[in-house]
C-alpha positions as CSV (number, residue, x, y, z in Angstrom):
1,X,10.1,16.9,0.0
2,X,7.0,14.9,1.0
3,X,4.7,17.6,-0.2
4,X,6.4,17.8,-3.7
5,X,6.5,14.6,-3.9
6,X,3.2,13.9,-3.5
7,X,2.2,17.3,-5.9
8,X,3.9,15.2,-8.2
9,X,1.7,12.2,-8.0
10,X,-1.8,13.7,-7.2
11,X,-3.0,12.6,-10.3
12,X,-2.7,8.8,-9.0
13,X,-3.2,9.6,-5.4
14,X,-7.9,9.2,-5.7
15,X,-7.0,5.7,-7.1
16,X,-4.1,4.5,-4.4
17,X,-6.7,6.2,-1.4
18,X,-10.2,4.5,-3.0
19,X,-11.5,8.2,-3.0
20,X,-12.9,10.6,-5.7
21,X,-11.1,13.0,-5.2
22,X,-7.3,14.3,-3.6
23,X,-6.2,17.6,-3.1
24,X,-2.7,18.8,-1.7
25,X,-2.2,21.9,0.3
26,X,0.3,22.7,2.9
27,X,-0.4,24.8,6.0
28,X,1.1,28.3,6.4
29,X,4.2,26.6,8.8
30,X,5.2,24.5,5.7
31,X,3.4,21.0,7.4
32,X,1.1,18.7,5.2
33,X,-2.2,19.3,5.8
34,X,-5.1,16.3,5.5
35,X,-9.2,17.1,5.0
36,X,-11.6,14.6,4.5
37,X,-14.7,15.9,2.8
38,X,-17.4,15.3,0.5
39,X,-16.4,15.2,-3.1
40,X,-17.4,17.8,-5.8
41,X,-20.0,16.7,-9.0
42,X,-22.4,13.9,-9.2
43,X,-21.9,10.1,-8.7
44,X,-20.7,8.2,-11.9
45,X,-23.2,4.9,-12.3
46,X,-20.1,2.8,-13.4
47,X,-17.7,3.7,-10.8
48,X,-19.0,5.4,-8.0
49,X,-16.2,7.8,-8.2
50,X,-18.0,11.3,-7.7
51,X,-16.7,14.1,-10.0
52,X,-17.8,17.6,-11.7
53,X,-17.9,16.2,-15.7
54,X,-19.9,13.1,-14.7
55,X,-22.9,13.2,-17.2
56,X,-20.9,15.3,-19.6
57,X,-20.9,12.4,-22.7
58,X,-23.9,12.5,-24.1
59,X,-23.6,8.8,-24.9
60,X,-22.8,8.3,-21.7
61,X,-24.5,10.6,-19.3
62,X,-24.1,8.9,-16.3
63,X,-20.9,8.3,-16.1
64,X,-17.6,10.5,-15.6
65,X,-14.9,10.9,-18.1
66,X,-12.8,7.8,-17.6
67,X,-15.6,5.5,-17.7
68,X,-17.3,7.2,-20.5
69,X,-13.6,6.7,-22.5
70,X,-13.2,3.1,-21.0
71,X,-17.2,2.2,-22.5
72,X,-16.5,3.7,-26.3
73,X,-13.3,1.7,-26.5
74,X,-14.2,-1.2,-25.3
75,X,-17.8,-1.1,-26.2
76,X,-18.4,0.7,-29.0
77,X,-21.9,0.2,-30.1
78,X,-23.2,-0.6,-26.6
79,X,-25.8,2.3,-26.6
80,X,-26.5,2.7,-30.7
């Protein structure tokens, strides 16, 4: 139930743990299994957060896809 549970919320789970990134996997006798390891992708300059789309905005390049989203909406012509 744990696992599923957690499945569920993974989404949230980088956030709650002040990590890039969280991934659930259960070992082969059905127990949770926990890794800590470098995260995938390039640092975002905003955040810190390390992920695989970071410099993907071209307005943006530095930063991943939340920030990049969070800086156009709330700063529009920051970079014109």
């Amino acid at each position: 139930m744990e696992f599923e549970l957690l499945k569920e919320e993974a989404d949230i789970l980088d956030n709650l743990f002040i990590v890039s990134q969280v991934e659930i996997e259960k070992t082969e006798d059905g127990e949770l299994d926990i890794t800590v390891q470098h995260a995938e992708g390039e640092k975002c300059q905003r955040c810190w957060k390390y992920d695989i789309r970071t410099g993907e905005n071209e307005k943006y390049p530095d930063t991943c896809p939340r920030c990049a989203k969070v800086l156009e909406k709330n700063y529009p012509d920051l970079q014109e």
